[in-house]
C-alpha positions as CSV (number, residue, x, y, z in Angstrom):
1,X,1.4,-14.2,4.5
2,X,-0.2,-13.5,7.4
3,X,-0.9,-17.3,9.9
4,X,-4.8,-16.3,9.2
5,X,-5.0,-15.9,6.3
6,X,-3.9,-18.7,4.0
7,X,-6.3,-17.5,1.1
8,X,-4.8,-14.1,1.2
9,X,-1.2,-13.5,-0.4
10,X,1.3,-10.4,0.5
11,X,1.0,-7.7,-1.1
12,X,-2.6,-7.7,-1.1
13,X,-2.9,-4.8,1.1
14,X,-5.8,-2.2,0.5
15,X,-4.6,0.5,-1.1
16,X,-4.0,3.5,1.2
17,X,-5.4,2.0,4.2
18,X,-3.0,1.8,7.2
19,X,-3.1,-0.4,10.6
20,X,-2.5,1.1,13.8
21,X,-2.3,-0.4,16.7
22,X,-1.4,0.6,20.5
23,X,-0.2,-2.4,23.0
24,X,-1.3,-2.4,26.4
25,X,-3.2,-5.0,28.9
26,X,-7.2,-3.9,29.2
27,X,-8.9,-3.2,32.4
28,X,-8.6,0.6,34.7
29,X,-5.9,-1.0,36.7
30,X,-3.5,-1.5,33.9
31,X,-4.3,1.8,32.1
32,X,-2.2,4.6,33.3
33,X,0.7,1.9,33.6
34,X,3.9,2.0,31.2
35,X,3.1,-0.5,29.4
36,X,0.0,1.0,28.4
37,X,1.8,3.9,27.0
38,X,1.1,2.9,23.2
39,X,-2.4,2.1,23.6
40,X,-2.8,5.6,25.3
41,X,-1.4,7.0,22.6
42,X,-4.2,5.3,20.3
43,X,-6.7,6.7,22.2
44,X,-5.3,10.0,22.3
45,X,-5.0,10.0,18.3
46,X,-8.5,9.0,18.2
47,X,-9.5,11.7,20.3
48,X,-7.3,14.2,18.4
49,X,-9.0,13.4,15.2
50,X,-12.4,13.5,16.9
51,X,-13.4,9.8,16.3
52,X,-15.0,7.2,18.6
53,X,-14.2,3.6,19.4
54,X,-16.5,0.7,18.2
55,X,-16.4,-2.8,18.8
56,X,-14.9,-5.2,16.5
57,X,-14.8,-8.9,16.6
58,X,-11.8,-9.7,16.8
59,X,-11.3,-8.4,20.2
60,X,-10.7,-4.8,19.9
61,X,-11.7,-1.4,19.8
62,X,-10.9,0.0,15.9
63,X,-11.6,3.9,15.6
64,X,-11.3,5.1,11.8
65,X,-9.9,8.8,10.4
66,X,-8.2,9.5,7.4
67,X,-5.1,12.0,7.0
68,X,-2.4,13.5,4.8
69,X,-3.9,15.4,1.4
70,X,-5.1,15.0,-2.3
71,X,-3.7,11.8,-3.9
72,X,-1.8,11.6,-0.2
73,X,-4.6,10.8,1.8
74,X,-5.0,7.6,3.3
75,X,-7.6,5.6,5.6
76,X,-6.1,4.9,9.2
77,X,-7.9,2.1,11.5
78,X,-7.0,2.5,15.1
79,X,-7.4,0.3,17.3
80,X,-6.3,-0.8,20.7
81,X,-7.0,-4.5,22.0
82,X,-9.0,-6.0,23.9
83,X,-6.7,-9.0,25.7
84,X,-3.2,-9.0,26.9
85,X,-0.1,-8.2,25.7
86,X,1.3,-11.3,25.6
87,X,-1.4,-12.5,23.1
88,X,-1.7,-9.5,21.4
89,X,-0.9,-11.6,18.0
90,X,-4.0,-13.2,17.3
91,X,-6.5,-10.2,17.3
92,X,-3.4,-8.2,15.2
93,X,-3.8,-10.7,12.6
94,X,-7.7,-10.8,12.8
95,X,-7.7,-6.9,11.9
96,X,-4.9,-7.1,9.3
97,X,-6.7,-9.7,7.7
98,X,-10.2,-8.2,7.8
99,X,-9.2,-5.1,6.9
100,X,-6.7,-6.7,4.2
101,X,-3.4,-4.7,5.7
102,X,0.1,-6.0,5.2
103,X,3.1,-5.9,7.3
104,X,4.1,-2.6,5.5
105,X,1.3,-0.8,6.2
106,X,0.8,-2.1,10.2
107,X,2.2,0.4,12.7
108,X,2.3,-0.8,16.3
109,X,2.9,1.4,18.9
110,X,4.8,-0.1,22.1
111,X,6.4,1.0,25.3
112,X,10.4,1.0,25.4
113,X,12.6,0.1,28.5
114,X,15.8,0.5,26.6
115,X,15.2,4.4,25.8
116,X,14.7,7.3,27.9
117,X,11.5,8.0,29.0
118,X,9.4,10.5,26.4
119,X,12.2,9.5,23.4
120,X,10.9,8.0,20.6
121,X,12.4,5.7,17.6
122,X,11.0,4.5,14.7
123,X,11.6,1.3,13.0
124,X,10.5,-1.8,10.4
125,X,11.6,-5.2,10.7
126,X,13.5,-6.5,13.7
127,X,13.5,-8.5,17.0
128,X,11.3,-8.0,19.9
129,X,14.1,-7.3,22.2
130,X,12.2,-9.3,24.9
131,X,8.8,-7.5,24.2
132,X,6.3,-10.4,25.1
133,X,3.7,-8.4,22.9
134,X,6.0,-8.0,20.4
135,X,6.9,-11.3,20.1
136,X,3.0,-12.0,20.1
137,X,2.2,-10.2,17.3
138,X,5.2,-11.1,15.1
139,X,4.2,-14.7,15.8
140,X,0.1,-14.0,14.7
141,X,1.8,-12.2,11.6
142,X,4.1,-15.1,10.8
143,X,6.4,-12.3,9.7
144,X,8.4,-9.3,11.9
145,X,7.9,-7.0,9.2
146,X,6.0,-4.2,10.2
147,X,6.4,-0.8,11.6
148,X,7.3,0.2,15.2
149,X,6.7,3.1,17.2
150,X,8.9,2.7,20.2
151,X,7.9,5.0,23.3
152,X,10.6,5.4,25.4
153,X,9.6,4.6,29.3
154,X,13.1,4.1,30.7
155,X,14.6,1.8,32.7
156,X,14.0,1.6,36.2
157,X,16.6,3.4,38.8
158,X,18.3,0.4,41.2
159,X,17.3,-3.2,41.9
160,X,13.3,-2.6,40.8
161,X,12.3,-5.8,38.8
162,X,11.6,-4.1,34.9
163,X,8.5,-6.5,34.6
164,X,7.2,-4.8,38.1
165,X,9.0,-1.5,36.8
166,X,6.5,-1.2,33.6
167,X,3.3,-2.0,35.3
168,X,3.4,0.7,37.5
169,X,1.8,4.1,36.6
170,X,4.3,6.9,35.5
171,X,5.5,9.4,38.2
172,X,4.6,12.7,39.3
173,X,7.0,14.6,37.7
174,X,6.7,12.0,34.3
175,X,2.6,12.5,34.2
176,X,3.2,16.2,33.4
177,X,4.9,15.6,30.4
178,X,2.6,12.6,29.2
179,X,0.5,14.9,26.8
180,X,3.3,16.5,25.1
181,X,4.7,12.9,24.8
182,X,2.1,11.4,23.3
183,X,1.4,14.6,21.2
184,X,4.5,13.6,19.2
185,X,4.1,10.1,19.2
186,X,1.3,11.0,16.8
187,X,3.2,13.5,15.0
188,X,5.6,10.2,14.7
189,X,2.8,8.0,13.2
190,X,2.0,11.0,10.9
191,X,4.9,11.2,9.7
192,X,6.2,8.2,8.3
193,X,2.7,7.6,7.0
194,X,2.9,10.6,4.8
195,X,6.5,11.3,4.5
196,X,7.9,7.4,4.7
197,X,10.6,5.5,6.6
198,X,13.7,7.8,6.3
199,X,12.1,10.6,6.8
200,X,10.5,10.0,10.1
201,X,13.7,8.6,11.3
202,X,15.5,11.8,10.6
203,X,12.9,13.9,12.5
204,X,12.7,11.0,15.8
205,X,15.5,8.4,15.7
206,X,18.3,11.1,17.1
């Protein structure tokens, strides 16, 4: 049960509505950056599937599209937030509750120091490996059971501080491979909607 939401039990989800969300800090100076690599790729689905942002009240921006087919087809809110990684928890559990969503049907997308840049794993369940917005929004959920999309960024080369490391933009030669990169982090999030768990992490977890 989501810390929210005390009226509202688990597994009370909407049925076939799905929860994604990118992480990242808001402002332009933070928006190219690393860590902004999941919310880019919100934006980038929402764009894909030729949608526009509104405002929501609980401190985000929630685009919604729908995908897969016939008795497949499900309703998917984007949304990317409107504060700070580290507090990304409370407006995560403001959506899932207004939009009555459940842990297993919330993906959040997020960048990953401890993969190579552009590879991408899937999971459900875990730690936050040190993630502040991670441990943010398993603490708003009361529970670390939801999906992850984890966008590998790398770790950075010699003594560069990680924490400096992922608030700087990518490089030269990284930025022309961005698209692509983000191309199949939505493939990714299509996938284990429509296809489930295993599935998805036989096509990205390799």
């Amino acid at each position: 049960m989501f810390g929210t939401s005390s009226k509202r039990k688990a597994g009370s989800s909407t049925p076939n509505r799905w929860l994604l969300i990118g992480l990242g800090n808001p402002g332009k100076e933070y928006e190219k950056t690393r860590h902004n690599i999941g919310a880019a790729l919100v934006s980038e689905y929402a764009k894909k599937a030729g949608v526009r942002f509104s405002s929501h009240k609980a401190r985000a921006d929630v685009a919604e599209t729908s995908i897969g087919v016939g008795a497949q087809r499900v309703s998917l809110i984007a949304a990317t937030l409107r504060c700070y990684m580290n507090v990304s928890g409370g407006p995560t559990s403001a959506l899932a509750n207004f939009y009555k969503i459940d842990g297993d049907h919330i993906i959040i997308a997020h960048d990953e120091l401890d993969i190579p840049f552009q590879a991408i794993r899937i999971k459900y369940g875990g730690g936050d490996n040190g993630h502040n917005g991670l441990k943010s929004v398993t603490s708003g959920l009361s529970s670390p059971d939801y999906y992850r999309i984890r966008l590998g960024i790398g770790r950075p080369v010699g003594e560069q501080d990680p924490a400096d490391f992922v608030l700087r933009t990518f490089s030269a030669a990284e930025r022309k491979d961005i698209d692509l990169f983000l191309r199949r982090g939505i493939d990714a999030v299509e996938l284990l909607i429509t296809q489930g768990l295993e599935k998805a992490q036989n096509s990205f977890n390799k």
